[in-house]
N, CA, C and O atoms as a Tripos MOL2 file, in Angstrom:
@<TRIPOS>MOLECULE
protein
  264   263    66     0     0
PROTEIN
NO_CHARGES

@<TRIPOS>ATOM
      1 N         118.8030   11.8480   61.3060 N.3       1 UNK1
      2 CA        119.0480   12.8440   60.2900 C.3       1 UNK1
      3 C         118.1670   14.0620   60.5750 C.2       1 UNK1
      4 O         116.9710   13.7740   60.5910 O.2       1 UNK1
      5 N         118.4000   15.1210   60.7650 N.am      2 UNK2
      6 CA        118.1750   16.0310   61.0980 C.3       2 UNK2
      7 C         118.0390   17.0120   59.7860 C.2       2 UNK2
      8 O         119.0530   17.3610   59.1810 O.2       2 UNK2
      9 N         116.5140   17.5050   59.3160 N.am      3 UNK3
     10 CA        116.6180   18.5070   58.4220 C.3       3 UNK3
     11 C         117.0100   20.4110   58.5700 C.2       3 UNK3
     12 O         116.5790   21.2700   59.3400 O.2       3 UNK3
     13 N         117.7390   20.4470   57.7370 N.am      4 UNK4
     14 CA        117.8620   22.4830   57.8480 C.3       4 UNK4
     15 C         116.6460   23.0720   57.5810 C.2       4 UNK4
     16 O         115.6510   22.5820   57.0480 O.2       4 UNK4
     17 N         116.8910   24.4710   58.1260 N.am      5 UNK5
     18 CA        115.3940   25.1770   57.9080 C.3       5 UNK5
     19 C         115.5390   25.1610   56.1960 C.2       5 UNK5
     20 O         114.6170   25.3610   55.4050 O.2       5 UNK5
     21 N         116.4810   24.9650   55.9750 N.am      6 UNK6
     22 CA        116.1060   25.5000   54.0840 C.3       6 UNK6
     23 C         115.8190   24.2310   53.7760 C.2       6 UNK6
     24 O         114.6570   24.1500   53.3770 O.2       6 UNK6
     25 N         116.4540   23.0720   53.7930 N.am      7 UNK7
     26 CA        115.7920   21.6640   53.8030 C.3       7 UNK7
     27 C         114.2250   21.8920   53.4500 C.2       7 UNK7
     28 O         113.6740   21.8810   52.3490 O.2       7 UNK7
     29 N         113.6970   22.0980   54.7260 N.am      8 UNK8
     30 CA        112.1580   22.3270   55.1870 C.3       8 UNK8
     31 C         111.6640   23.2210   54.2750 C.2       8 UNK8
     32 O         110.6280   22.8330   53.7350 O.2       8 UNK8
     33 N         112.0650   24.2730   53.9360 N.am      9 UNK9
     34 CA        111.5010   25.4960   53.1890 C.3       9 UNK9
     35 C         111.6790   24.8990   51.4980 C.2       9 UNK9
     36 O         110.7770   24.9640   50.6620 O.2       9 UNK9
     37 N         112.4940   24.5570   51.3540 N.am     10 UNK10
     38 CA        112.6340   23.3930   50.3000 C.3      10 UNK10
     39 C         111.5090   22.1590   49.5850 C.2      10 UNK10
     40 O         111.0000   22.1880   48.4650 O.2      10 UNK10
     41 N         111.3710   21.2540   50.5230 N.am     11 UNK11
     42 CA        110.3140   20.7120   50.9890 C.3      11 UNK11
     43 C         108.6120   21.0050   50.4060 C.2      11 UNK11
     44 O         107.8050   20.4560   49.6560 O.2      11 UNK11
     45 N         108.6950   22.2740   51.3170 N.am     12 UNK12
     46 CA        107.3790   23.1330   51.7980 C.3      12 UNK12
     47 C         107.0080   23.5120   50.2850 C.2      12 UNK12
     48 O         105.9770   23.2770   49.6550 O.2      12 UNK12
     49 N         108.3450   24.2660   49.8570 N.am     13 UNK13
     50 CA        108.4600   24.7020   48.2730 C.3      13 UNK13
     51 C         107.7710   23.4770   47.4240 C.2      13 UNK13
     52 O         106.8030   23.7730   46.7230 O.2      13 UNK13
     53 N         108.0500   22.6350   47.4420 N.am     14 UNK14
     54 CA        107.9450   21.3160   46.4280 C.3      14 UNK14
     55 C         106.9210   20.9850   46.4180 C.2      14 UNK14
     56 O         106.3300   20.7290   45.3690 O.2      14 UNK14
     57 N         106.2230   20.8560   47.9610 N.am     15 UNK15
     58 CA        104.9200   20.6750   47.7960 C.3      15 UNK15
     59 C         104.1130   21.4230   47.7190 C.2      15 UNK15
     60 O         103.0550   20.7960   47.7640 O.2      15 UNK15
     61 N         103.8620   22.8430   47.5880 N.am     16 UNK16
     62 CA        103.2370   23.5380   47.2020 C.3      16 UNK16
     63 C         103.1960   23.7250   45.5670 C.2      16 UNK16
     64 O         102.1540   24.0750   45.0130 O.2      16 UNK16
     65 N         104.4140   23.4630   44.8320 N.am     17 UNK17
     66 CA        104.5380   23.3690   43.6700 C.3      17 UNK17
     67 C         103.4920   22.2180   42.3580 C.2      17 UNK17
     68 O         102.9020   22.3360   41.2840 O.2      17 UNK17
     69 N         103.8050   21.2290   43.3320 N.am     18 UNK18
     70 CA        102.8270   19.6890   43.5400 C.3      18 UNK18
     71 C         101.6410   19.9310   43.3570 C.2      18 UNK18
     72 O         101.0990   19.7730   42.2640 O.2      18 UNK18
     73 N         101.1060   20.3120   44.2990 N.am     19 UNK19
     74 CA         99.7370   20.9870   44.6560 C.3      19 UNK19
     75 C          99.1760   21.6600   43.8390 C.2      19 UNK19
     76 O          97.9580   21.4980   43.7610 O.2      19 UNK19
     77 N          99.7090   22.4790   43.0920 N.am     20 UNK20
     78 CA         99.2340   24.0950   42.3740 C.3      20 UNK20
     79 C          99.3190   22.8620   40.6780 C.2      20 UNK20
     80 O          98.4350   23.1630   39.8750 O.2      20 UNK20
     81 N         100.1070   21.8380   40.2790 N.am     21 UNK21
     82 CA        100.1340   21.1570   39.2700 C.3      21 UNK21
     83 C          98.5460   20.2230   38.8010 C.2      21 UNK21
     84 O          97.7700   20.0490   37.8620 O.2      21 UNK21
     85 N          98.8930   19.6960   40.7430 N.am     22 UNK22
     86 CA         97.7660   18.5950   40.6770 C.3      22 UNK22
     87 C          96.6450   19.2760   40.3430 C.2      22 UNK22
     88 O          96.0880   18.7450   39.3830 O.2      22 UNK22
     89 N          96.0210   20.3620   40.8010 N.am     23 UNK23
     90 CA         95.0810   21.1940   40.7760 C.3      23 UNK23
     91 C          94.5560   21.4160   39.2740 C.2      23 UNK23
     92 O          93.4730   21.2030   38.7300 O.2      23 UNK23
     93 N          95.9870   22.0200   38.7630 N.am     24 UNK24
     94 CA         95.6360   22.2090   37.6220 C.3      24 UNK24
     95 C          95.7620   20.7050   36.5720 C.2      24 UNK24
     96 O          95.4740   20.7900   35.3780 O.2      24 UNK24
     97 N          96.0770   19.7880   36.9970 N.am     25 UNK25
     98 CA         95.4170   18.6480   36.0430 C.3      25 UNK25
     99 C          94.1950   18.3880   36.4220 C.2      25 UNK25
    100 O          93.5140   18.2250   35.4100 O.2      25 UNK25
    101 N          93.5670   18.2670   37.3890 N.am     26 UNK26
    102 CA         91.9610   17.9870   37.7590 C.3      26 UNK26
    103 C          91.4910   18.8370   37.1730 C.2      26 UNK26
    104 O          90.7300   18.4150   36.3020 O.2      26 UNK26
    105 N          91.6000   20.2760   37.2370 N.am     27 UNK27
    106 CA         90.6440   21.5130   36.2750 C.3      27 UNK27
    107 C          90.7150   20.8420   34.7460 C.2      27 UNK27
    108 O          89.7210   20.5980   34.0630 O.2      27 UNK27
    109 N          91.8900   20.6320   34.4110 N.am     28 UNK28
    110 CA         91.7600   19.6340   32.8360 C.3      28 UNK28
    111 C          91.4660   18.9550   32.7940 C.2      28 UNK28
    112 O          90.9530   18.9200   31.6750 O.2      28 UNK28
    113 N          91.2540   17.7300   33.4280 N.am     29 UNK29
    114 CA         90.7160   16.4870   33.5730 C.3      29 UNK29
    115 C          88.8150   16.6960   33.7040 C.2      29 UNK29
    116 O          88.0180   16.0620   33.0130 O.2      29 UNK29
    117 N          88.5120   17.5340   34.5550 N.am     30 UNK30
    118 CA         87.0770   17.8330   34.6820 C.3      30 UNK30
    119 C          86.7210   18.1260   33.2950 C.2      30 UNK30
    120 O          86.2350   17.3510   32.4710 O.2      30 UNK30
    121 N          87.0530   19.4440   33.1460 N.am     31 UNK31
    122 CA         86.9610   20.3030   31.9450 C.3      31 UNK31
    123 C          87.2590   18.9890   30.5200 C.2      31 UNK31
    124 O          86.9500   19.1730   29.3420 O.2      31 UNK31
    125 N          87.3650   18.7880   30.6100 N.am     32 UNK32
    126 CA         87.5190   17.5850   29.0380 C.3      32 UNK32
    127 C          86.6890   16.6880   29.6680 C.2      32 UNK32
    128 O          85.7620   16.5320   28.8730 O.2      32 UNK32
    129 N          86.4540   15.8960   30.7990 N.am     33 UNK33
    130 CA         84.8530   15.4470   30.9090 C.3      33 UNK33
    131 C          83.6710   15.9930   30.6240 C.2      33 UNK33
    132 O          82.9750   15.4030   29.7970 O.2      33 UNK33
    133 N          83.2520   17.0340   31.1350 N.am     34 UNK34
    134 CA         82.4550   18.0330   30.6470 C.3      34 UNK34
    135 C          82.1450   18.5690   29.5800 C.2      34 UNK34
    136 O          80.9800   18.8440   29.2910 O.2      34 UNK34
    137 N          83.0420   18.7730   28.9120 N.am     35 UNK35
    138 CA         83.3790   18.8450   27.5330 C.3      35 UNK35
    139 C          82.4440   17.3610   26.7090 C.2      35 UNK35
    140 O          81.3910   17.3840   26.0720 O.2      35 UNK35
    141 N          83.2230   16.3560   27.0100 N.am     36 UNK36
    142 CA         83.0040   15.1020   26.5650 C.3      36 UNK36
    143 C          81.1930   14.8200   26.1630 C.2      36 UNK36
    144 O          80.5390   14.5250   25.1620 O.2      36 UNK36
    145 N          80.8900   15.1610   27.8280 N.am     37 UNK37
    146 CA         79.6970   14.8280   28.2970 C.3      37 UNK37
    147 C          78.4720   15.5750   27.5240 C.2      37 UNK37
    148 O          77.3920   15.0910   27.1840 O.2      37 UNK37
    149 N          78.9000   16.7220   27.3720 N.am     38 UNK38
    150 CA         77.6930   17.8830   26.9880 C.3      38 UNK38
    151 C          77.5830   17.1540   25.2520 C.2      38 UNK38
    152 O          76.5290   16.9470   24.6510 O.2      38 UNK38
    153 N          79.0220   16.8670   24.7230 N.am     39 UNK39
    154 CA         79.0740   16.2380   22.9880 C.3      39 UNK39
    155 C          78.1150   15.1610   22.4410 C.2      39 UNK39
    156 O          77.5530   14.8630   21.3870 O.2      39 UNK39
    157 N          78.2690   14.5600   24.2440 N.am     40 UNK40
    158 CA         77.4840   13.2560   23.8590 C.3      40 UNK40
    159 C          75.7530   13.4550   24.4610 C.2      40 UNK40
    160 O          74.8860   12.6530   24.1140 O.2      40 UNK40
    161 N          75.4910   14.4910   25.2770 N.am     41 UNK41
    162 CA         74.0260   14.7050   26.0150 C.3      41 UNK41
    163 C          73.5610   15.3830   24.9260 C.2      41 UNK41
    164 O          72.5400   14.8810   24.4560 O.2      41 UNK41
    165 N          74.0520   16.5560   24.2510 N.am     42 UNK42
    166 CA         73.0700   17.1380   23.4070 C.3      42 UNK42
    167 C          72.4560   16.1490   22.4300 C.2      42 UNK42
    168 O          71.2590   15.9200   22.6030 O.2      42 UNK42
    169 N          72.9910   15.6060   21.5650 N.am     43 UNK43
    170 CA         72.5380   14.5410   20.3940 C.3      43 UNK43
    171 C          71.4530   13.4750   21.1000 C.2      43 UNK43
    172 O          70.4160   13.0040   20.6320 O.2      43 UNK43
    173 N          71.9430   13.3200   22.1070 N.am     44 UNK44
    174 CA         70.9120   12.1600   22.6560 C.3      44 UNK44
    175 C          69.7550   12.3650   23.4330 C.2      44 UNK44
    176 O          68.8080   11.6400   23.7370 O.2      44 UNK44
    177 N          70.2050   14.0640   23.7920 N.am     45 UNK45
    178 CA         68.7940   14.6840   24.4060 C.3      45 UNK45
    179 C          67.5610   14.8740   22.8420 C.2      45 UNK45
    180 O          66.3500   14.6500   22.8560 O.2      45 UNK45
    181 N          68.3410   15.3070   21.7480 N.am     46 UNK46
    182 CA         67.5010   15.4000   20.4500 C.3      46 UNK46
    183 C          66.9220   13.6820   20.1890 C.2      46 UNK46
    184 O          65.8140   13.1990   19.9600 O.2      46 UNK46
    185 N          67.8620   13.2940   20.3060 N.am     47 UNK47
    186 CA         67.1450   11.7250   19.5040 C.3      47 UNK47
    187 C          65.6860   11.2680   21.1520 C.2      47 UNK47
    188 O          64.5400   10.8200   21.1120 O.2      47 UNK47
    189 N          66.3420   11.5790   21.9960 N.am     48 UNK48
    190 CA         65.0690   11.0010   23.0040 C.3      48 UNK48
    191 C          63.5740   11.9650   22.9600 C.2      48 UNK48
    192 O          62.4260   11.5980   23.2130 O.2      48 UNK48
    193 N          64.1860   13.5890   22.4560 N.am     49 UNK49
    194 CA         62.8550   14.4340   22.2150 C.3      49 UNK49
    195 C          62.1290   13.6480   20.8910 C.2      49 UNK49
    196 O          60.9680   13.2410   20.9360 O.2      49 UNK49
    197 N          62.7250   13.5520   20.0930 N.am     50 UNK50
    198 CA         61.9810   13.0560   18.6260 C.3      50 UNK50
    199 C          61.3230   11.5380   18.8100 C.2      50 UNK50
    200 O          60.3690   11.0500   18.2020 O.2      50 UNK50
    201 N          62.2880   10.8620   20.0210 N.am     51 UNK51
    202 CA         61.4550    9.3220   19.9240 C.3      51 UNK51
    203 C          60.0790    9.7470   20.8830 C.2      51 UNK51
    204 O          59.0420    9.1770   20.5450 O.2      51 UNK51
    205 N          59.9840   10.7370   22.0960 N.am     52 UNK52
    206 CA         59.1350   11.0870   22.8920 C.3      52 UNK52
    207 C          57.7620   11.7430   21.9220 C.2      52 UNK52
    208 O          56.5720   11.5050   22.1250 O.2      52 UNK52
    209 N          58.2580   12.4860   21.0070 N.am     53 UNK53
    210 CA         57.0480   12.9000   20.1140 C.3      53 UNK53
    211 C          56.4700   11.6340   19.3700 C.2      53 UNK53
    212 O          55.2550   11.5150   19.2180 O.2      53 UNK53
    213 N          57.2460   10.8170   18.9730 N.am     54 UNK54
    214 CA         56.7530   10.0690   17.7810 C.3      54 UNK54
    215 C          55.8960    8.7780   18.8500 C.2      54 UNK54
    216 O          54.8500    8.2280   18.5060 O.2      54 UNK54
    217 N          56.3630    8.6020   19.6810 N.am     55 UNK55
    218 CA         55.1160    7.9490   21.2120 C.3      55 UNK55
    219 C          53.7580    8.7930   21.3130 C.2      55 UNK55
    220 O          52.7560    8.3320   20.7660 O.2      55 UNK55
    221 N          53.6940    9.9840   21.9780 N.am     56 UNK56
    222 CA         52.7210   10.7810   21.9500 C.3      56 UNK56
    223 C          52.0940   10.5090   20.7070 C.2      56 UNK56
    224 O          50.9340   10.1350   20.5330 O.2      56 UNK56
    225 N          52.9850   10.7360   19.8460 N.am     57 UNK57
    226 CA         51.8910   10.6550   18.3440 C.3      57 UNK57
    227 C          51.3460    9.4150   18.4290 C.2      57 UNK57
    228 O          50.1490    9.4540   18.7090 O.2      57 UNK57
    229 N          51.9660    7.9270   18.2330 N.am     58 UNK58
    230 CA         51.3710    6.7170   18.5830 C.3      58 UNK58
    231 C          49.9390    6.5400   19.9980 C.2      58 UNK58
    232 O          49.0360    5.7030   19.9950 O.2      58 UNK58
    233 N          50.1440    7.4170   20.8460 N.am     59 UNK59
    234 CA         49.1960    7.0120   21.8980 C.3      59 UNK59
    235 C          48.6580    7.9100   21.6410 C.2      59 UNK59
    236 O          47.8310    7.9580   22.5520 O.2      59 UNK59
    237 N          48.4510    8.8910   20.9160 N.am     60 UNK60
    238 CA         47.2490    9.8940   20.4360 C.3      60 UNK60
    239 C          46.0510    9.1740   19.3910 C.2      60 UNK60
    240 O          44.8240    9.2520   19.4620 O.2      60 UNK60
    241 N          46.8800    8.4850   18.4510 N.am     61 UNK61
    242 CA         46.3920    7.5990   17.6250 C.3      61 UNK61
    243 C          45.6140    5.9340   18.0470 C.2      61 UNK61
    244 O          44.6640    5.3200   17.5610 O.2      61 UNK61
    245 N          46.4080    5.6970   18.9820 N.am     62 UNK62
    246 CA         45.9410    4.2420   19.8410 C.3      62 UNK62
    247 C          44.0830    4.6080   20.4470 C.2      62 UNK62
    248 O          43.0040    4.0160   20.4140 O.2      62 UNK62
    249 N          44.7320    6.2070   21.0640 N.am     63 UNK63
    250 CA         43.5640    6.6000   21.9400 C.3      63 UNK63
    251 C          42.2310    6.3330   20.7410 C.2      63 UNK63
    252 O          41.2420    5.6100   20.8620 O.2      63 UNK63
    253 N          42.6030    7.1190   19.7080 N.am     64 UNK64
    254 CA         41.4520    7.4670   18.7130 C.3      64 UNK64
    255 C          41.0480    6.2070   18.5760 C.2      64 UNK64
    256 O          39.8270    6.1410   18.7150 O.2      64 UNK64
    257 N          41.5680    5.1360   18.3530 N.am     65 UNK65
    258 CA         40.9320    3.7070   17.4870 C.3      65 UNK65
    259 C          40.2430    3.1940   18.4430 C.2      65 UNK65
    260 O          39.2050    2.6130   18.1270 O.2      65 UNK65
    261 N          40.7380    3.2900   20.2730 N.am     66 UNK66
    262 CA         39.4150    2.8290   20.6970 C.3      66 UNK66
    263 C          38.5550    3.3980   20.8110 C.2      66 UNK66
    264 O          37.5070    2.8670   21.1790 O.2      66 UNK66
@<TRIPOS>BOND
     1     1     2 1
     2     2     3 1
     3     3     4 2
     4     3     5 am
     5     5     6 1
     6     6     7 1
     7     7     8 2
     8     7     9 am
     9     9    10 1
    10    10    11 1
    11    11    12 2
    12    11    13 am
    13    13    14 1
    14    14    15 1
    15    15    16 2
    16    15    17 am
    17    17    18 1
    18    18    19 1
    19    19    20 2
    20    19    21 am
    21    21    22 1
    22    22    23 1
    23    23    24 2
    24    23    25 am
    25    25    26 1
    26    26    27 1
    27    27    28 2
    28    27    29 am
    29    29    30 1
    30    30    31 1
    31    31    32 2
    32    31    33 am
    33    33    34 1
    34    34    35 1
    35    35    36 2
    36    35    37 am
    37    37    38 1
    38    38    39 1
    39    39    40 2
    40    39    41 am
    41    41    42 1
    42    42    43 1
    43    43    44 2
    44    43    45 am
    45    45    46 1
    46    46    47 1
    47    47    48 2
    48    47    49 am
    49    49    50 1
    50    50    51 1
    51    51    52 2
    52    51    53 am
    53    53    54 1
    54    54    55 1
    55    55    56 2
    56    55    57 am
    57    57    58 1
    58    58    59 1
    59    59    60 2
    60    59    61 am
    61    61    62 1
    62    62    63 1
    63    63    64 2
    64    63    65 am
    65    65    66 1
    66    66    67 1
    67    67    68 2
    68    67    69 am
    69    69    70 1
    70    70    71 1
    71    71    72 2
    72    71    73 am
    73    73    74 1
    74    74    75 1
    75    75    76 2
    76    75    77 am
    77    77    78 1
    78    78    79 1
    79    79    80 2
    80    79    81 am
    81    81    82 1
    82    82    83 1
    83    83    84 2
    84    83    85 am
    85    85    86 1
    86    86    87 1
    87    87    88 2
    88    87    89 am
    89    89    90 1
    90    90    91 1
    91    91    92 2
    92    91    93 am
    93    93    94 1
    94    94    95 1
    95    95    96 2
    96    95    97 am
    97    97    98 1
    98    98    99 1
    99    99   100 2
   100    99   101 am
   101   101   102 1
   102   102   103 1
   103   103   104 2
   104   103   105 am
   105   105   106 1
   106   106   107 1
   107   107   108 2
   108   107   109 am
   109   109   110 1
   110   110   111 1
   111   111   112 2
   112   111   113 am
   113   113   114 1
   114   114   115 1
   115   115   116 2
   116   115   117 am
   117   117   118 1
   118   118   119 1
   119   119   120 2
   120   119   121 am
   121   121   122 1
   122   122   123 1
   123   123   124 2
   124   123   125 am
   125   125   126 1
   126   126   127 1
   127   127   128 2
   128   127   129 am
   129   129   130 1
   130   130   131 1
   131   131   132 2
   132   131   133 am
   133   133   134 1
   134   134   135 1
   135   135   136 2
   136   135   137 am
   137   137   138 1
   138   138   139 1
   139   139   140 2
   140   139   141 am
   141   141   142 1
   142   142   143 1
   143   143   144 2
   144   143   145 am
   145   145   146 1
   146   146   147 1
   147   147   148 2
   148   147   149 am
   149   149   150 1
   150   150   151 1
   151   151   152 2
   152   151   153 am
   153   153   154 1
   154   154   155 1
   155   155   156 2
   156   155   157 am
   157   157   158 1
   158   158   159 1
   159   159   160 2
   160   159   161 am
   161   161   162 1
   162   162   163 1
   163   163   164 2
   164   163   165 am
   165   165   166 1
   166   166   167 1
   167   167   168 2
   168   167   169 am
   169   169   170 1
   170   170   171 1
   171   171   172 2
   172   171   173 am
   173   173   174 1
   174   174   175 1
   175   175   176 2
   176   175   177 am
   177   177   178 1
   178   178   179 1
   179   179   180 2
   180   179   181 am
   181   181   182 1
   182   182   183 1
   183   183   184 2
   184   183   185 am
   185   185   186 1
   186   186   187 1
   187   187   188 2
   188   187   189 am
   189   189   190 1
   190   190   191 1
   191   191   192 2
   192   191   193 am
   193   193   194 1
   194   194   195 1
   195   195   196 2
   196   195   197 am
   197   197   198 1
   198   198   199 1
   199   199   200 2
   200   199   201 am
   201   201   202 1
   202   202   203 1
   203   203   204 2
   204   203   205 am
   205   205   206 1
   206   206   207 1
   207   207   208 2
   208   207   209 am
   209   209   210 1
   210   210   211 1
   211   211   212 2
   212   211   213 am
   213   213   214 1
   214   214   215 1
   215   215   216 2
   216   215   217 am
   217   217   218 1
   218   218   219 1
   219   219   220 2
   220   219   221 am
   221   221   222 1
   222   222   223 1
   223   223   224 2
   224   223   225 am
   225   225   226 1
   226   226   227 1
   227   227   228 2
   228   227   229 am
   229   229   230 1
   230   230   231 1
   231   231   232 2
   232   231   233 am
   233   233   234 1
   234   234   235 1
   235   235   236 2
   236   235   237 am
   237   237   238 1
   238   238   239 1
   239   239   240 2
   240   239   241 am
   241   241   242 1
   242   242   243 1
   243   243   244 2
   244   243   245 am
   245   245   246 1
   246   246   247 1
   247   247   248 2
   248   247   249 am
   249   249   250 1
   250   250   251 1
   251   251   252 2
   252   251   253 am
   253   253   254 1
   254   254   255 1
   255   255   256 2
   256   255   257 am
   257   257   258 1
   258   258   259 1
   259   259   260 2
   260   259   261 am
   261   261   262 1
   262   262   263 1
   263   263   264 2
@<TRIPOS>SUBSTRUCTURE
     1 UNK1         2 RESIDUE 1 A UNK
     2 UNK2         6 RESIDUE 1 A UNK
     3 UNK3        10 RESIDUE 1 A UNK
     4 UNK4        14 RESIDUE 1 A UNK
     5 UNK5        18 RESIDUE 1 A UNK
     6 UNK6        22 RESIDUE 1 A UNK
     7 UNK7        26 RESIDUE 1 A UNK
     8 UNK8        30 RESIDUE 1 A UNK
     9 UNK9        34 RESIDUE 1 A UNK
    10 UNK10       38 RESIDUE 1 A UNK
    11 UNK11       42 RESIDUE 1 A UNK
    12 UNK12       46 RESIDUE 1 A UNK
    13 UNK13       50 RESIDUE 1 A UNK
    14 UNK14       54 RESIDUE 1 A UNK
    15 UNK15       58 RESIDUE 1 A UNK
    16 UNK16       62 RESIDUE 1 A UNK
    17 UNK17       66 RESIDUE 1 A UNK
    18 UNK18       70 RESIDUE 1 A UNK
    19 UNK19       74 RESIDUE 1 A UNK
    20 UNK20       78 RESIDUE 1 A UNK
    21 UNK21       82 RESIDUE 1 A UNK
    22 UNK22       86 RESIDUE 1 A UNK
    23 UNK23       90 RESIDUE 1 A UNK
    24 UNK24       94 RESIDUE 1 A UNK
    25 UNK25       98 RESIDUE 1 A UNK
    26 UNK26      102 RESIDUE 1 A UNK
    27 UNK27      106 RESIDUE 1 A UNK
    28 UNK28      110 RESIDUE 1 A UNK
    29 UNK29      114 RESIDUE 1 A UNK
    30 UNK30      118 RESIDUE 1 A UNK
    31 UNK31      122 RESIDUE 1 A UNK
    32 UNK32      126 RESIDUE 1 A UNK
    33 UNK33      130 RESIDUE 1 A UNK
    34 UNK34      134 RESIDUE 1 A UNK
    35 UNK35      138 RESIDUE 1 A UNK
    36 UNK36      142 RESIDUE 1 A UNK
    37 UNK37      146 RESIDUE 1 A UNK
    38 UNK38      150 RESIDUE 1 A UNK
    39 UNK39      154 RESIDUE 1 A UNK
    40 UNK40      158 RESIDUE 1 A UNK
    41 UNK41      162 RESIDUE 1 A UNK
    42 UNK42      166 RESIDUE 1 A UNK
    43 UNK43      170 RESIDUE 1 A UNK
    44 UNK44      174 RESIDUE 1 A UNK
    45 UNK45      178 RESIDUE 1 A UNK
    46 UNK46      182 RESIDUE 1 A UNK
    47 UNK47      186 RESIDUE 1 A UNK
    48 UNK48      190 RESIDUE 1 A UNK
    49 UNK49      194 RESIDUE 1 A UNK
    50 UNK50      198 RESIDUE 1 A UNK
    51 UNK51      202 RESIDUE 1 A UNK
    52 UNK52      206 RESIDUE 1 A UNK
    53 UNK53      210 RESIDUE 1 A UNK
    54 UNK54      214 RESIDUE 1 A UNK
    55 UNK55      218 RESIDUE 1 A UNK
    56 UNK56      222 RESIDUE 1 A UNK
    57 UNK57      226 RESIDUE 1 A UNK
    58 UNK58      230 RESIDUE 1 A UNK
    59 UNK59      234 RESIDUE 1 A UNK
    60 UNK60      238 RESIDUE 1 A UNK
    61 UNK61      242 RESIDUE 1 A UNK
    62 UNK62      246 RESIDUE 1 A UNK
    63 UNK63      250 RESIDUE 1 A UNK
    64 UNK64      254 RESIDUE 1 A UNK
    65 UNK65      258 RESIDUE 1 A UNK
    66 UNK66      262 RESIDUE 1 A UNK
């Protein structure tokens, strides 16, 4: 079976079409990870600063009693 040049150009078409889709689902796919990620890092960057102070405060206090 033998393809025509428009066959081919056809083809060529489709997968470039493909391509330019896939692309743009990975940019969405990232982008809503990222998204995801930052929702869930900020809150937990706050709760690990506040447990990190309230340590310091404990080993500031430990220090004093001995």
């Amino acid at each position: 079976m033998n393809l025509t040049d428009d066959d081919k150009k056809w083809i060529l078409d489709q997968m470039a079409i493909n391509a330019a889709a896939t692309k743009a689902d990975l940019e969405r796919v990232e982008t809503s990870l990222l998204t995801a990620f930052h929702k869930w890092a900020s809150p937990m960057e706050m709760r690990m600063k506040t447990h990190r102070e309230v340590l310091r405060t404990m080993d500031l206090e430990t220090s004093l009693i001995n």
